[in-house]
N, C-alpha and C positions, 0 to 999 in steps of 0.2 A: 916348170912353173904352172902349165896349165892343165897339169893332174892337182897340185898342190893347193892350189888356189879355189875350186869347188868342195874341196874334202873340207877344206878351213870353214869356209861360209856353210855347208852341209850340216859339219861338227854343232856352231854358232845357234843356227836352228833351232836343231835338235836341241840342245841345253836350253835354250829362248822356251821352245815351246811346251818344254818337259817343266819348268821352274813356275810358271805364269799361272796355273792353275791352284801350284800351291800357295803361291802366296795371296791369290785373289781369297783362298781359301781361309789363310790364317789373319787377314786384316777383315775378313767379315767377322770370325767368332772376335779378334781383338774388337771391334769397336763392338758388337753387342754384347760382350760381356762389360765392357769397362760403363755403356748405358744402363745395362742393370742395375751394375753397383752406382753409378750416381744415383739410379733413382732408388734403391732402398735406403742409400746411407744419406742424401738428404733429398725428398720428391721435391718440393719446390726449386731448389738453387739444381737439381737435375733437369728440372722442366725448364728453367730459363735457359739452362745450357742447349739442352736438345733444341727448343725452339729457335733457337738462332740458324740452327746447321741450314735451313730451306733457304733462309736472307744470304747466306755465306754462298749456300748452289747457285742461286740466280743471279750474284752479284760476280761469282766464278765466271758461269757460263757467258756473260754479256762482256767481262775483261776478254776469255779467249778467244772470243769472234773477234773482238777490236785487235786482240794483236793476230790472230790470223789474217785481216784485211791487211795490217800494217805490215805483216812481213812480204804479204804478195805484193802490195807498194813499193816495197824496200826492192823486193827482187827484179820487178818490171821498170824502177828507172835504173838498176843495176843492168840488165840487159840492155835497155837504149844506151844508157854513155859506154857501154861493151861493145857495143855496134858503131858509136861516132871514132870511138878510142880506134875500133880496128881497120874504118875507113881513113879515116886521116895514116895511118902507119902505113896503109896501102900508096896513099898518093904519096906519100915522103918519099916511097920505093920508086912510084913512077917519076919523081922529077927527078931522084937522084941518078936514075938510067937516063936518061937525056943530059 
């Protein structure tokens, strides 16, 4: 198992890192082509579309901070009651030895 087990996550990788580039590749021409065409096929109802995208980034970015804070919250009283949880299991062990 533990020849088996590094070739797997090796394999994993390798595909991870080999795929990432294409597709960062093909979701750039998709969105600059599909901007073009809004703004040839109609410039203003294009404009209004594009201009929203910057409101949509900084309304993005200021939600995944909030939930980045909230899940380090979630994880850090996850580990204190992990910690009460496994002292009390420890003393049940010592009164029930006595």
């Amino acid at each position: 198992i533990t020849q088996v087990f590094p070739n797997y996550i090796s394999n994993f990788l390798f595909r991870f890192h080999y795929h990432r580039p294409r597709f960062s590749i093909e979701a750039t021409v998709r969105i600059v082509g599909i901007a073009a065409y809004m703004l040839v096929r109609s410039p203003v109802l294009g404009g209004y579309t594009l201009g929203i995208v910057p409101i949509v980034a900084i309304v993005n970015k200021f939600y995944g901070d909030w939930l980045h804070e909230n899940a380090k919250n979630v994880q850090d009283a996850l580990a204190e009651a992990n910690s009460h949880a496994s002292e009390a299991l420890t003393c049940i062990k010592t009164v029930i030895a006595y």
